[in-house]
C-alpha positions as CSV (number, residue, x, y, z in Angstrom):
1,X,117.3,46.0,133.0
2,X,120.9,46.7,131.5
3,X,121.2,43.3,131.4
4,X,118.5,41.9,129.9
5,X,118.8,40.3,126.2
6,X,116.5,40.9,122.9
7,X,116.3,37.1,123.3
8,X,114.7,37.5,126.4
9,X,112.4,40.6,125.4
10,X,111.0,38.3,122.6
11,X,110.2,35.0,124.6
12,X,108.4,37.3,127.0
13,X,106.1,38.7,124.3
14,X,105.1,35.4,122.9
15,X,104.2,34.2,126.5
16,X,102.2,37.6,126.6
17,X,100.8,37.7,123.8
18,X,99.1,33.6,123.9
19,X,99.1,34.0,127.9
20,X,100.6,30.8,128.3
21,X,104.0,29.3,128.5
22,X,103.1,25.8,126.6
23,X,101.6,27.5,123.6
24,X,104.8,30.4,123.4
25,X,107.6,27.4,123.5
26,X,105.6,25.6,120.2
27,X,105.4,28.3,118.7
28,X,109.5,29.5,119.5
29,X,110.1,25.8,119.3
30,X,111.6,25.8,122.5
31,X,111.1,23.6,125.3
32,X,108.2,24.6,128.4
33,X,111.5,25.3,131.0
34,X,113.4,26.7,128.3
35,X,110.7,29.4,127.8
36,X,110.3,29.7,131.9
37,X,113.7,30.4,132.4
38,X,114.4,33.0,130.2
39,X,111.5,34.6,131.8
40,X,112.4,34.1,135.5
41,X,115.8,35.8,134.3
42,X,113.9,38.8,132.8
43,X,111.9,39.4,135.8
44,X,114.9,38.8,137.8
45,X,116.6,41.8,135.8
46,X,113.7,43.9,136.4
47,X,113.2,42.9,139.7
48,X,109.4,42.4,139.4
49,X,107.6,39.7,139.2
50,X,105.9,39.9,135.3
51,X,103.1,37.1,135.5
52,X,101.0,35.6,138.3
53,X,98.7,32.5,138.5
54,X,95.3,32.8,139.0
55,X,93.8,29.8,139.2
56,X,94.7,27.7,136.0
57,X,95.2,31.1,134.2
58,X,98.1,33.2,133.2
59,X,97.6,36.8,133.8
60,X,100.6,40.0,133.0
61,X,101.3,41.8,136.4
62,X,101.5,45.9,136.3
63,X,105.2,45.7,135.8
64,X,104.7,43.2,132.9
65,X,102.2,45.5,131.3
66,X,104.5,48.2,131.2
67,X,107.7,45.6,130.2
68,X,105.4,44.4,127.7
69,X,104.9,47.9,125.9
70,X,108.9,49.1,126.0
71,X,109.7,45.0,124.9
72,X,107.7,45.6,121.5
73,X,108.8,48.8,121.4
74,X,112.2,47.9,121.3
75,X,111.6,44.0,119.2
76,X,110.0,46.8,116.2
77,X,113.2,48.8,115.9
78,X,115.6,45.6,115.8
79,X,113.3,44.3,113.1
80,X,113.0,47.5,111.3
81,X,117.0,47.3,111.4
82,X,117.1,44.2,110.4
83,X,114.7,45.1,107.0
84,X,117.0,47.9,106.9
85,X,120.2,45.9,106.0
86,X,118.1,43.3,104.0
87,X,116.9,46.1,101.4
88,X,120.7,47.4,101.5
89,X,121.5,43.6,100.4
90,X,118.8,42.7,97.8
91,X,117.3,39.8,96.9
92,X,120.1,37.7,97.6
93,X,121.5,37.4,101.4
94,X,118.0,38.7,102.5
95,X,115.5,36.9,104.6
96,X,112.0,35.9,104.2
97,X,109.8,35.7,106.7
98,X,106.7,34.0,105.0
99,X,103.6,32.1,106.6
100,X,101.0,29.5,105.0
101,X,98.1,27.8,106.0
102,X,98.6,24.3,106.8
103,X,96.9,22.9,104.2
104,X,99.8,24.3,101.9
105,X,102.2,22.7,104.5
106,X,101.8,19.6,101.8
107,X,103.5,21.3,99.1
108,X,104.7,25.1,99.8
109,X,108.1,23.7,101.2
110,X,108.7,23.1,97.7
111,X,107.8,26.0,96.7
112,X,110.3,27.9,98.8
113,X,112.6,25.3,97.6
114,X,112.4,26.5,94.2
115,X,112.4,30.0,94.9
116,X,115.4,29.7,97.0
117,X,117.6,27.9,94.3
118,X,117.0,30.6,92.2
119,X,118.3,33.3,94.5
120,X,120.9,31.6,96.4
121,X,121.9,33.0,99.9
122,X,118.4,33.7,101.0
123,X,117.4,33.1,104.4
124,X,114.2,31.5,105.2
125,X,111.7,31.9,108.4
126,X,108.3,29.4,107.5
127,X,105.4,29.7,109.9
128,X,102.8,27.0,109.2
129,X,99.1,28.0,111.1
130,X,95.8,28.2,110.7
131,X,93.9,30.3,109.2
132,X,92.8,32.7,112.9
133,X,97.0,32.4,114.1
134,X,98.3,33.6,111.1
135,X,96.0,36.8,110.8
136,X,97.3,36.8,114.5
137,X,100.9,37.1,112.9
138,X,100.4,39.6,110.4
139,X,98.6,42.0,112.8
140,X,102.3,41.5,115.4
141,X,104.1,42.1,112.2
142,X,106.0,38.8,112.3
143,X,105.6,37.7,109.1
144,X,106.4,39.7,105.6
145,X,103.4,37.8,103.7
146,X,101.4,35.3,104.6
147,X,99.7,32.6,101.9
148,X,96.0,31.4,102.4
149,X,92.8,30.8,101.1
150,X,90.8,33.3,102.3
151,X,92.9,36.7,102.8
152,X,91.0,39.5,105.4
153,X,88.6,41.8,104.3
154,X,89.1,45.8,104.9
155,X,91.7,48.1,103.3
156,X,94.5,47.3,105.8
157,X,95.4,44.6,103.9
158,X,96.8,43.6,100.2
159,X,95.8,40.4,98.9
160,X,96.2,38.7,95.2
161,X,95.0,35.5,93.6
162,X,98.1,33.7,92.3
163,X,96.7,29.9,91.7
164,X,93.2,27.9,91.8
165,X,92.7,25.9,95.3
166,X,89.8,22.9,94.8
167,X,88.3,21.0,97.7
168,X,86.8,18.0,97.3
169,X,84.7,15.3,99.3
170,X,87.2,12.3,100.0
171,X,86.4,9.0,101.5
172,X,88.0,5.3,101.8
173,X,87.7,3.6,98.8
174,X,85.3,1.0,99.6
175,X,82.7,3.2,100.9
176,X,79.3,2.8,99.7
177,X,79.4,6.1,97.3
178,X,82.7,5.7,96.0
179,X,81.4,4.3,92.6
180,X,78.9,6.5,92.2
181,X,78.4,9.1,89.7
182,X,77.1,12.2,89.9
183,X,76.2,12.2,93.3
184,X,73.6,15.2,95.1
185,X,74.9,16.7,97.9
186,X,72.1,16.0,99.5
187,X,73.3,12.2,99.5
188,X,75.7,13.6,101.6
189,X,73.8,15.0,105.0
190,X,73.4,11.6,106.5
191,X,77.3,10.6,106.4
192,X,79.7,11.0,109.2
193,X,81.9,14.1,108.6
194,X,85.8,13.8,109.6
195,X,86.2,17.7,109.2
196,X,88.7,20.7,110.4
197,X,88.1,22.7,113.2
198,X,86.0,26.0,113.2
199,X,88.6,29.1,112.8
200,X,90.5,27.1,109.8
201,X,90.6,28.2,106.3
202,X,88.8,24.7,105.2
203,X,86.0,25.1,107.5
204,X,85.4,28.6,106.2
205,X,85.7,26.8,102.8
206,X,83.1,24.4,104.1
207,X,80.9,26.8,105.0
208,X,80.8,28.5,101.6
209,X,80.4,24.8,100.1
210,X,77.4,23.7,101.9
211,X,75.8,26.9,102.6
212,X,72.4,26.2,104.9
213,X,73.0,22.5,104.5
214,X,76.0,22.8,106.9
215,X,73.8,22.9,109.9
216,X,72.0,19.8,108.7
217,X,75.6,17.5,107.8
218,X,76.5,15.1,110.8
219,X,79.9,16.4,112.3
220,X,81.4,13.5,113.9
221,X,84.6,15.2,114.4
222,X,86.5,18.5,114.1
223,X,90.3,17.7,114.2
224,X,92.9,20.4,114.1
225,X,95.2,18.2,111.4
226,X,94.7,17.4,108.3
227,X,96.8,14.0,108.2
228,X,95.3,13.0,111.4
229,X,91.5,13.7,109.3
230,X,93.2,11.7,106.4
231,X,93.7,8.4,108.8
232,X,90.5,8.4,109.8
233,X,88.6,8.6,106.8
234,X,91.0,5.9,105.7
235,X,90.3,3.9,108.8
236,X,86.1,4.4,107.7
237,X,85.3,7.1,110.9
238,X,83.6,8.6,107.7
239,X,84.3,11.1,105.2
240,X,85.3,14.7,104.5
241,X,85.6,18.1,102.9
242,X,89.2,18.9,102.3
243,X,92.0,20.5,99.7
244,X,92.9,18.3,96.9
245,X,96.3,19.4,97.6
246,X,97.1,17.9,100.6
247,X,95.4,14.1,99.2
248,X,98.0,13.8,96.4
249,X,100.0,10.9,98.0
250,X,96.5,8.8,99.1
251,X,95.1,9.5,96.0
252,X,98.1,8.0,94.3
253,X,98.4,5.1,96.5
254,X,94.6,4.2,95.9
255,X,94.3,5.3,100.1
256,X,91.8,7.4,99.6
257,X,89.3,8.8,96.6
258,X,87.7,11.5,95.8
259,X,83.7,11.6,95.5
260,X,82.1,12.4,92.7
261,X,79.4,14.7,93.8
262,X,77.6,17.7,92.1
263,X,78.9,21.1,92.4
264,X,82.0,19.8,93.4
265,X,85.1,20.4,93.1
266,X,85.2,23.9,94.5
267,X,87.6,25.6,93.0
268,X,88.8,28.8,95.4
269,X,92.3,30.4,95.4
270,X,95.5,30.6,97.0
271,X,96.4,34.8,97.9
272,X,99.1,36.1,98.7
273,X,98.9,38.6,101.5
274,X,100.6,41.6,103.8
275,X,99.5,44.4,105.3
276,X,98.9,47.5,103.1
277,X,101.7,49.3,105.5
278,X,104.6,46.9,105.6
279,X,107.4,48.1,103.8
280,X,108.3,45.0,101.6
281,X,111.9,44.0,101.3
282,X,113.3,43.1,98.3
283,X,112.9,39.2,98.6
284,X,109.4,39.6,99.6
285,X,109.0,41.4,96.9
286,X,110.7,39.1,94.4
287,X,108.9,36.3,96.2
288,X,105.5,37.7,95.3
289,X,106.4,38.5,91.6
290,X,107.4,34.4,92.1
291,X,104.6,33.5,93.0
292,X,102.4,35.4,90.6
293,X,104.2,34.6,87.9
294,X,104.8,30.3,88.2
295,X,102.7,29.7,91.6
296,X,100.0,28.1,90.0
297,X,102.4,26.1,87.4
298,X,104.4,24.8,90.3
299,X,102.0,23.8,92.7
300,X,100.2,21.8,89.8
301,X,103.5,20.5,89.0
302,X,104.3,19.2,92.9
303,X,100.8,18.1,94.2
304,X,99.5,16.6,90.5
305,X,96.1,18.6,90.4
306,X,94.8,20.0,87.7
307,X,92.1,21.8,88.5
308,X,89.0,21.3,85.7
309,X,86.9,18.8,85.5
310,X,86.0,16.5,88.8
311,X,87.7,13.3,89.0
312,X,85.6,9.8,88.7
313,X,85.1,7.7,90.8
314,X,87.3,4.5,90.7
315,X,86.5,1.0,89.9
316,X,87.5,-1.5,92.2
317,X,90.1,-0.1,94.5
318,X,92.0,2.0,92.2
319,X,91.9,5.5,93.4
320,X,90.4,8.4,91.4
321,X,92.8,10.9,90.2
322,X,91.6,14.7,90.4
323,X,91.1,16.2,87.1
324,X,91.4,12.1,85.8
325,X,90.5,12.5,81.7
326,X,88.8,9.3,82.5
């Protein structure tokens, strides 16, 4: 094993840890043989094979068991190194490893953007998941916070509010409720539903929406993106439940509008979260403070919503505008 790389060590992990070699390479954004290979030459330094096919399945051997005990052993002390030298550095020349949900893939680039040209020299590591991957992240310690909608319950965790999150019913623009006001949500149970997939933070958000009625709406589809969700509800598959920050652009280009329908918006929030343990360094800590302080400011700044009062419906083709004085 003397000649085995950290490199190595950590590509064997992810393919541990998900079981499967397609899934590790997206999410080390490497290629499938790239990933294999680095493998083959980690069991070729051991000498033992590491994982056997079964079937269509993926399973560790004994010796991979074992390798993958000492591997995360060993990728915890290089990382604790590493936060070692990035408290000794401060703010500046440190890294931050941060991870969002995807609906704030629409805006949180920017966010780091500003944060970043305030503290030049910082090094960045984004992770965009949903809402079940990134809890996945934070429990292998690979991320210094995480950003979402709805942090983890239990003590293990620390998790603060920093800016409202609304969700909103969208649909094309001609659609047959688009001009109307007030709408029940009742209206709503016989309409096709475009919606995320079970596990993401905006189903869990849908859930809390809809309450018993969710069993009764008409699922048409569960789609694990959001701008693949948006095209169809543009192309009239039907409509759906989703953040009003990731609609910005269709709602400016009259694309899409947003349904006037009681109770609605629902206005949640955006956390910020990391385990009660981890031993913040200094740009994680003056990323939180960032976030706290100017989050909500600057996300209402980049996506346009103002969260308040719900946005009206709009004549003709002319898209609504959330929080719209109109």
């Amino acid at each position: 094993m003397k000649n085995a790389t950290l490199r190595q060590l950590k590509i064997f992990e992810a393919v541990a840890r998900h079981l499967n070699f397609s899934r590790a390479a997206e999410e080390l954004h490497l290629t499938q043989p790239a990933v294999s290979t680095q493998v083959k030459q980690l069991a070729a330094h051991a000498g033992l094979s590491l994982f056997e096919q079964l079937g269509k399945k993926t399973y560790l051997t004994p010796a991979g068991v074992e390798l993958l005990g000492h591997g995360r052993a060993i990728i915890e002390q290089f990382r604790e190194a590493e936060e070692a030298m990035a408290r000794l550095k401060g703010v500046s020349g440190g890294k931050l490893n941060v991870a969002v949900i995807s609906a704030g893939d629409y805006f949180f680039p920017r966010v780091l953007a500003e944060f970043t040209r305030r503290h030049a020299g910082v090094t960045l590591n984004l992770a965009v998941h949903n809402r079940e991957e990134l809890l996945h992240r934070m429990a292998d310690n690979l991320t210094d916070v995480a950003v979402m909608v709805r942090p983890p319950g239990g003590a293990g965790t620390v998790s603060e509010p920093f800016a409202p999150h609304p969700y909103v019913i969208v649909a094309a623009p001609d659609h047959p409720l688009a001009r109307r006001r007030r709408i029940p949500i009742g209206a709503l149970l016989g309409e096709r539903f475009v919606v995320r997939e079970r596990g993401s933070d905006t189903w869990s958000s849908m859930e809390e929406a809809f309450g018993r009625r969710l069993a009764r709406l008409n699922i048409a589809m569960e789609i694990a993106s959001t701008e693949t969700i948006k095209q169809a509800v543009i192309a009239r598959m039907g409509i759906s439940f989703l953040s009003a920050h990731t609609i910005s652009t269709e709602l400016r280009s009259g694309s899409l509008v947003v349904l006037d329908v009681q109770g609605f918006p629902l206005l949640l929030n955006w956390y910020v979260v990391h385990r009660r343990n981890k031993r913040l360094p200094p740009v994680a800590l003056a990323f939180k403070s960032f976030l706290r302080d100017e989050g909500a400011a600057l996300i209402a700044r980049i996506t346009g919503v103002r969260p308040g009062s719900p946005p009206r419906p709009a004549p003709r083709r002319r898209a609504a505008r959330v929080g719209d004085p109109r």
